[in-house]
C-alpha positions in Angstrom: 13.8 22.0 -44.0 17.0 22.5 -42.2 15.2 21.8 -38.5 13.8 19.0 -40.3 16.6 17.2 -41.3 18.5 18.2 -37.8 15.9 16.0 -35.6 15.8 13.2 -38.7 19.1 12.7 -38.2 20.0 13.2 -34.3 16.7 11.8 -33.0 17.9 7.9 -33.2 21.0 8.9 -31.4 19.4 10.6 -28.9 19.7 9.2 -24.8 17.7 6.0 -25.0 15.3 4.8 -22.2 16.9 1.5 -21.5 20.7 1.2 -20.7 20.7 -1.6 -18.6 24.1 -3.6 -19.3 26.2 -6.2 -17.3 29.4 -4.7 -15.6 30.5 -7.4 -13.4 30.5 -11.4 -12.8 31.3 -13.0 -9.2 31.7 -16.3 -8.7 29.7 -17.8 -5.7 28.7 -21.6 -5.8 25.4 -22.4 -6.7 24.0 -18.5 -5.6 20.3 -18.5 -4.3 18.8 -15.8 -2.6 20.1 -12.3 -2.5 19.8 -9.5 0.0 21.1 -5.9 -0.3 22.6 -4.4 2.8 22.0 -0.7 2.7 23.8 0.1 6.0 27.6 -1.1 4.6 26.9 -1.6 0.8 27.4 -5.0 0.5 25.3 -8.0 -1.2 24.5 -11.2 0.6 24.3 -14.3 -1.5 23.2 -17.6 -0.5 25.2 -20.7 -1.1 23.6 -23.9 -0.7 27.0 -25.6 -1.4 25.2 -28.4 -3.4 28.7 -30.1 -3.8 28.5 -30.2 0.2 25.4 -31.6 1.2 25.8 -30.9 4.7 27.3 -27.5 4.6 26.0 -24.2 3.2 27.5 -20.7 3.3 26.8 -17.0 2.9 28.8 -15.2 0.7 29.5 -11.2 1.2 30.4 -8.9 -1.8 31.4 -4.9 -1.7 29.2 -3.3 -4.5 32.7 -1.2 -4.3 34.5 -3.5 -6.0 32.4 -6.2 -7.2 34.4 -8.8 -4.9 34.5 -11.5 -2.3 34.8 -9.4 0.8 33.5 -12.9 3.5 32.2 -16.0 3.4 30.2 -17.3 6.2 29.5 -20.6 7.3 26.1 -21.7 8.3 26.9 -25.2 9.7 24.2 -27.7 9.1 20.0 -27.6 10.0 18.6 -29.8 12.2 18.0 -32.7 9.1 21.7 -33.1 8.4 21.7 -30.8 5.2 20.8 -27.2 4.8 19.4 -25.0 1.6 19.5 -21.2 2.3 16.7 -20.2 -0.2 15.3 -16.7 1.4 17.3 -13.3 2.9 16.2 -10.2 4.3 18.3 -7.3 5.6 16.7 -5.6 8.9 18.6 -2.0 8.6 17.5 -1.2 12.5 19.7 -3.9 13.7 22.4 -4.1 11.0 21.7 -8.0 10.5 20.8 -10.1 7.4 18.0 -13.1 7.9 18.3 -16.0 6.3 15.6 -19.2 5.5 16.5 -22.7 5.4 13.8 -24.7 3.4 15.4 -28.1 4.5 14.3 -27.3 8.4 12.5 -24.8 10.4 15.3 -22.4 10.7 16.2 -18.8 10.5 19.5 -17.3 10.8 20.6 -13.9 12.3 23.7 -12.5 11.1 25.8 -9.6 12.1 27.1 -7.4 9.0 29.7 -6.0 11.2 31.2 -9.0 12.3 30.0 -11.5 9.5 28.9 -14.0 11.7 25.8 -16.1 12.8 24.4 -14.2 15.8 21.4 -16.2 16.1 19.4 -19.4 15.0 15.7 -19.1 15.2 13.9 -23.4 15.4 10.6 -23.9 15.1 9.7 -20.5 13.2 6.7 -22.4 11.0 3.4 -24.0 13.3 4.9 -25.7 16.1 3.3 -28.5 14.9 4.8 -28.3 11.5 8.3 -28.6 13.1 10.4 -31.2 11.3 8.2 -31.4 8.7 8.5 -28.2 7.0 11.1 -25.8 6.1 11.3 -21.5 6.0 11.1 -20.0 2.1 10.9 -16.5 1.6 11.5 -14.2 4.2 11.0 -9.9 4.1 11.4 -7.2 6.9 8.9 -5.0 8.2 10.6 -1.9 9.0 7.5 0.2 10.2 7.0 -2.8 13.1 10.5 -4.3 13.4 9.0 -7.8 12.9 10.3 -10.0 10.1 7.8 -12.2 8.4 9.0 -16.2 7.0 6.5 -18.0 4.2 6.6 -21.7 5.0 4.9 -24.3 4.3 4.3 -28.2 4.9 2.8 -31.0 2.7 -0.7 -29.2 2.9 -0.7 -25.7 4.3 0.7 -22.4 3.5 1.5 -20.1 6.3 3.3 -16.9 7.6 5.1 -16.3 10.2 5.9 -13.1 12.1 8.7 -12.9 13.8 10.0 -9.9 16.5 13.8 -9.2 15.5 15.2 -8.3 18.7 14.1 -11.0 20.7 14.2 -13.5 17.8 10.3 -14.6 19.6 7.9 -15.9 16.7 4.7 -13.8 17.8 1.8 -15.1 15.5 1.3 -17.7 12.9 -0.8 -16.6 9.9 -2.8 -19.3 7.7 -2.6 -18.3 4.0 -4.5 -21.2 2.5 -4.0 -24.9 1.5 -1.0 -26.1 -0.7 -1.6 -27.6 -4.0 -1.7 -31.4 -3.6 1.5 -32.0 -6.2 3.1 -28.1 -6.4 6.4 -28.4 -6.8 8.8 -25.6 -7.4 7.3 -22.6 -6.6 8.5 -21.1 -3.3 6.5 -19.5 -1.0 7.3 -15.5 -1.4 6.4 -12.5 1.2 6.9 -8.6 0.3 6.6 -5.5 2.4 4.9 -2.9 1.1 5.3 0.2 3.4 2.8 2.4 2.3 0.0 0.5 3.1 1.8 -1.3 6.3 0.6 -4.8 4.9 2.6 -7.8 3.6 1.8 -9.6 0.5 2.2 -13.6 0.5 1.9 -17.0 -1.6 2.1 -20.0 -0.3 4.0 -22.8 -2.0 1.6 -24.0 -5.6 -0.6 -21.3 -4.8 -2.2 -19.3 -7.2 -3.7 -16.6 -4.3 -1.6 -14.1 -3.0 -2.7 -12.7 0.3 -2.9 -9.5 2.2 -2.2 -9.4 5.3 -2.7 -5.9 7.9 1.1 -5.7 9.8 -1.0 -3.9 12.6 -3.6 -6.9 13.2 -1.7 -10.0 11.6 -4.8 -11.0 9.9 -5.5 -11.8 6.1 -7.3 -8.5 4.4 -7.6 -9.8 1.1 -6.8 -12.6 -1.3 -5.9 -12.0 -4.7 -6.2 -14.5 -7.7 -3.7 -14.0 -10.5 -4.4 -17.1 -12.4 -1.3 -19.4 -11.9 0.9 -19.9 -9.3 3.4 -17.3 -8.0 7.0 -17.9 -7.3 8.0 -14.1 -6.0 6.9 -10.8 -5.1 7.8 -7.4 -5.2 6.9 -4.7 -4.4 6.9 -1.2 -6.4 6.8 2.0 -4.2 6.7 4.2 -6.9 3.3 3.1 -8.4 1.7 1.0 -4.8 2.1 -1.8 -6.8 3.1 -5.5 -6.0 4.5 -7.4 -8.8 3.8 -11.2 -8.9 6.1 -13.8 -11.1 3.7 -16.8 -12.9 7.2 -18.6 -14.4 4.4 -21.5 -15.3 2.8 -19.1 -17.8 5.6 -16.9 -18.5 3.4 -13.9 -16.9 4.0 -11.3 -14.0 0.6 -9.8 -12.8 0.4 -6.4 -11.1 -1.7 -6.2 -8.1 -3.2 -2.3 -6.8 -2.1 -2.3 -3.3 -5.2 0.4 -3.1 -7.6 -1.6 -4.1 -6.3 -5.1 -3.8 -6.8 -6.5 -7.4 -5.2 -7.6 -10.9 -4.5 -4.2 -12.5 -2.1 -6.0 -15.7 -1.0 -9.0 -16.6 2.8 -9.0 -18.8 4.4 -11.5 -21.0 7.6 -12.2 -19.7 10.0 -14.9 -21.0 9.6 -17.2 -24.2 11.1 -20.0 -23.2 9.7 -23.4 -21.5 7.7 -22.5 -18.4 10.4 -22.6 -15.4 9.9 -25.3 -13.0 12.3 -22.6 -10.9 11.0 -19.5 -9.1 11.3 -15.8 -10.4 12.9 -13.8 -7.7 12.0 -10.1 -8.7 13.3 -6.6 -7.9 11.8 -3.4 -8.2 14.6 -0.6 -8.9 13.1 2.4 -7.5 15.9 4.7 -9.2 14.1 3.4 -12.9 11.1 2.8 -11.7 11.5 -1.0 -13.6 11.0 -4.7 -12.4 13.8 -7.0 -13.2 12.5 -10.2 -14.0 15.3 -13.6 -14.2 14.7 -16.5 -16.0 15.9 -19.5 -15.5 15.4 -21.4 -18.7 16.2 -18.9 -21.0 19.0 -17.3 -19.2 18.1 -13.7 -19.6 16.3 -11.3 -17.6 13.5 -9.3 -18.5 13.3 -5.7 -17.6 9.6 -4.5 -17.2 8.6 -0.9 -17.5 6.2 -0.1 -14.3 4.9 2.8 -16.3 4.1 1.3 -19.5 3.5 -2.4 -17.7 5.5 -3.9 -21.0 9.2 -5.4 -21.4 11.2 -2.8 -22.0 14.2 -4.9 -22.3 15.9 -8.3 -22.4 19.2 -9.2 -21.2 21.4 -11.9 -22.0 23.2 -13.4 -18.7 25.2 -16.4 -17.5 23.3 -20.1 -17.1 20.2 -20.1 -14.5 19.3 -16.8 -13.5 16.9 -17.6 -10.3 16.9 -14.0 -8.0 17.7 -10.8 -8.0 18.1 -7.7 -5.8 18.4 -4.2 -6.5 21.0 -1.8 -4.8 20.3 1.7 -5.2 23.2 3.1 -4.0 25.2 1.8 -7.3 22.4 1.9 -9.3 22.8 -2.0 -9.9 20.6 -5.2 -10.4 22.5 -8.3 -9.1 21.2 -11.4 -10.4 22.3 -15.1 -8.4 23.3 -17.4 -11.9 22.6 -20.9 -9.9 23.1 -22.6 -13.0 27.1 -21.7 -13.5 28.0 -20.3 -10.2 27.4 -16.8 -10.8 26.0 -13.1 -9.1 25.9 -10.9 -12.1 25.7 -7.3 -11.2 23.8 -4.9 -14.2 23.8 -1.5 -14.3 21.3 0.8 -15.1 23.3 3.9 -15.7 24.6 4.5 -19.2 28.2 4.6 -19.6 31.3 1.4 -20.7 30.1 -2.4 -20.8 32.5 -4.0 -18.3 33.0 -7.3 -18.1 34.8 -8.7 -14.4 34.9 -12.0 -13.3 35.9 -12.4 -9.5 37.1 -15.3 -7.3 38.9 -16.5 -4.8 42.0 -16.0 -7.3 41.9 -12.9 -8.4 40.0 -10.6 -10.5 39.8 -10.1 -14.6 38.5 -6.8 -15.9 37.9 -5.9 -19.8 35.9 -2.5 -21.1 34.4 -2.1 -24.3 32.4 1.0 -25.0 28.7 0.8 -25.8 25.2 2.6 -25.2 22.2 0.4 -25.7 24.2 -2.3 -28.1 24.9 0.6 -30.5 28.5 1.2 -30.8 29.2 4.9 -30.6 31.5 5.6 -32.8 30.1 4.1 -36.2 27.0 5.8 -35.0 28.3 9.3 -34.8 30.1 9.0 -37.9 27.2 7.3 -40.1 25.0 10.7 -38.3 28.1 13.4 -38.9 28.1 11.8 -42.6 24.3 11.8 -43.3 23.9 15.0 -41.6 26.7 16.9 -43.9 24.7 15.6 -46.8 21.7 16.8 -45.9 22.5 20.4 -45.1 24.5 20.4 -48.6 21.1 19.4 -50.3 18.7 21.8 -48.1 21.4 25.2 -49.0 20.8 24.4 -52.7 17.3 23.4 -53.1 16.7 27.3 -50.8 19.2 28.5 -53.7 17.2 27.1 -56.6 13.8 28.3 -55.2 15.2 31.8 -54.9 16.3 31.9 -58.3 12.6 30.7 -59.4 11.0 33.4 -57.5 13.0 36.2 -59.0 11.2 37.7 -61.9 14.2 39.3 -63.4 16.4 36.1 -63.0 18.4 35.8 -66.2 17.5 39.4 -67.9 20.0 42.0 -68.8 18.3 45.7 -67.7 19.5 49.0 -70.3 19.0 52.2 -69.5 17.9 55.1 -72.2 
């Protein structure tokens, strides 16, 4: 009875499984895309600078302190304005690549000097050159090559491009767009187990497989609605696929190419914004924004179900994972946000950081549950429980003794 009650009691206070919570808020106009840099800990977010039509920047945050460290300045594309959308970090060279979707551009920049090394023109078809701009963007570390989604009013295609003579060496048809398809940005991810790179083109509903050795399509994959973002999941070969028009992510088998699950993520009014995904390898969990709900959803790759739902600032559009803080930052682009969760248990703290300054507060919490009122209410019940279980062994004793309450002479 007593063991009982012990694991009645302690069991709901026990480590729980999720104990994802937000520690940190940056501001960063209009954040898009997000890249983690492995090589100095930092984050890369995009600003489009929406405010400045003709300017955009890159912003540079230490995961160390969860601040503005540089901001970078990435002029104006060959249009007049400029959208960063895409970012990839290539950890051979110690640069991050970014798209612009406004033009045919990718950018090269040095972490160690924070500035534009290079500007790549004409990445898409030649023949798509003012007509089409660069989306998502990943690195192949196995071949050194980076590979740029892009598309034009009726084709999808990927790009392959050599990072250390900035040379694009193939183009790679991935289908036709979707007469209409707005929205949905065309996503790449490296999955380097298998040496292939999964990719949707812009409305498409196909993702394909291409070989990193041959540059040519293996497979294409239907998931059933159009895909915004990808990720890939090292820990299970898995590529994750965001559907924000059905509020679904599908998981593809990278060993056999096809629709394994399909999860309900989000409640909310389809997006008309993309889902930029990350996999956090130290969890083994996909981290799913979205935008018209502002939360982000925090899928289990084990269970394939929502594990968890987090409440963050307005318009929660990408995220990235950076292992070596344990962390999920999310780019807000609806309040001019980069939200940085972590998924270690410990103190919820809340930090906005500027340009003026920084404002920290702490409050202590595990899971939502408050920790003290929850070890007193166990202390409390527990106590009460061990009282009862000493004198219900004390009454059953007495029962069982057969000379309980007789007086024994001797003659």
């Amino acid at each position: 009875m007593l063991v009982i009650a012990t694991l009645f009691v302690l069991a709901p206070f026990a480590p729980a499984v999720n104990t994802q919570r937000v520690v940190a808020d940056i501001e960063v106009a209009f954040p898009s895309g997000l890249a983690y840099d492995s090589g100095r800990s930092e984050i890369f977010a995009l600003s489009p600078n929406y405010s400045e039509v003709y300017a955009g920047t890159i912003v540079v945050i230490s995961d160390a302190t969860d601040q503005v460290v540089a901001t970078i300045s990435a002029g104006s594309g060959p249009s007049g304005s400029i959208h960063l959308l895409g970012a990839a970090y290539d950890s051979d060279r110690g640069e991050v690549f970014v798209t612009d979707a406004d033009s045919c551009d990718v950018l090269a920049i040095s972490d160690a000097t924070n500035a534009l090394t290079n500007t790549v023109c004409d990445v898409p078809y030649p023949s798509y050159a003012g007509t089409t701009g660069a989306f998502g963007i990943a690195y192949d570390a196995g071949r050194s090559e980076v590979f740029v989604a892009n598309s034009n009013s009726t084709s999808n295609a990927v790009s392959v491009m050599n990072d250390s003579t900035y040379a694009v060496t193939a183009y790679i048809p991935i289908g036709s767009r979707v007469p209409g398809s707005t929205g949905f940005a065309p996503s790449v991810a490296y999955d380097s187990s298998k040496g292939e790179v999964f990719a949707t083109g812009l409305g498409s509903e196909i993702v394909s497989v291409i070989s990193d050795a041959t540059n040519e399509v293996l497979a294409n994959v239907s998931v059933g609605f159009p895909v915004s973002s990808l990720a890939y999941d090292s820990g299970t070969g898995e590529v994750f696929a965001a559907e924000p028009g059905a509020n679904t992510v599908s998981v593809i088998s990278d060993a056999t190419n096809k629709v394994v699950a399909t999860i309900s993520a989000g409640n909310g009014t389809p997006a008309d914004y993309y889902w930029g995904l990350a996999y956090d390898s130290g969890r083994g969990e996909i981290f799913v924004p979205e935008s018209n709900t502002n939360t982000v959803s925090v899928i289990s790759d084990q269970t394939d179900q929502v594990a968890a739902t987090l409440g963050v600032s307005g318009g929660p559009s990408e995220a990235v994972y950076d292992p070596g803080k344990s962390e999920v930052f999310v780019a807000d682009s609806g309040d001019g946000f980069v939200t940085a969760i972590s998924d270690v248990p410990g103190s919820t703290t809340s930090m906005t950081s500027s340009a003026t300054g920084t404002q920290t507060s702490s409050t202590s919490a595990s899971n939502g549950i408050p920790e003290f009122p929850g070890q007193l209410v166990a202390i409390t019940i527990f106590s009460a429980m061990l009282v009862a279980s000493y004198v219900l062994v004390r009454i059953r004793k007495s029962k069982r003794s057969p000379c309980a309450g007789l007086t024994i002479k001797n003659f």
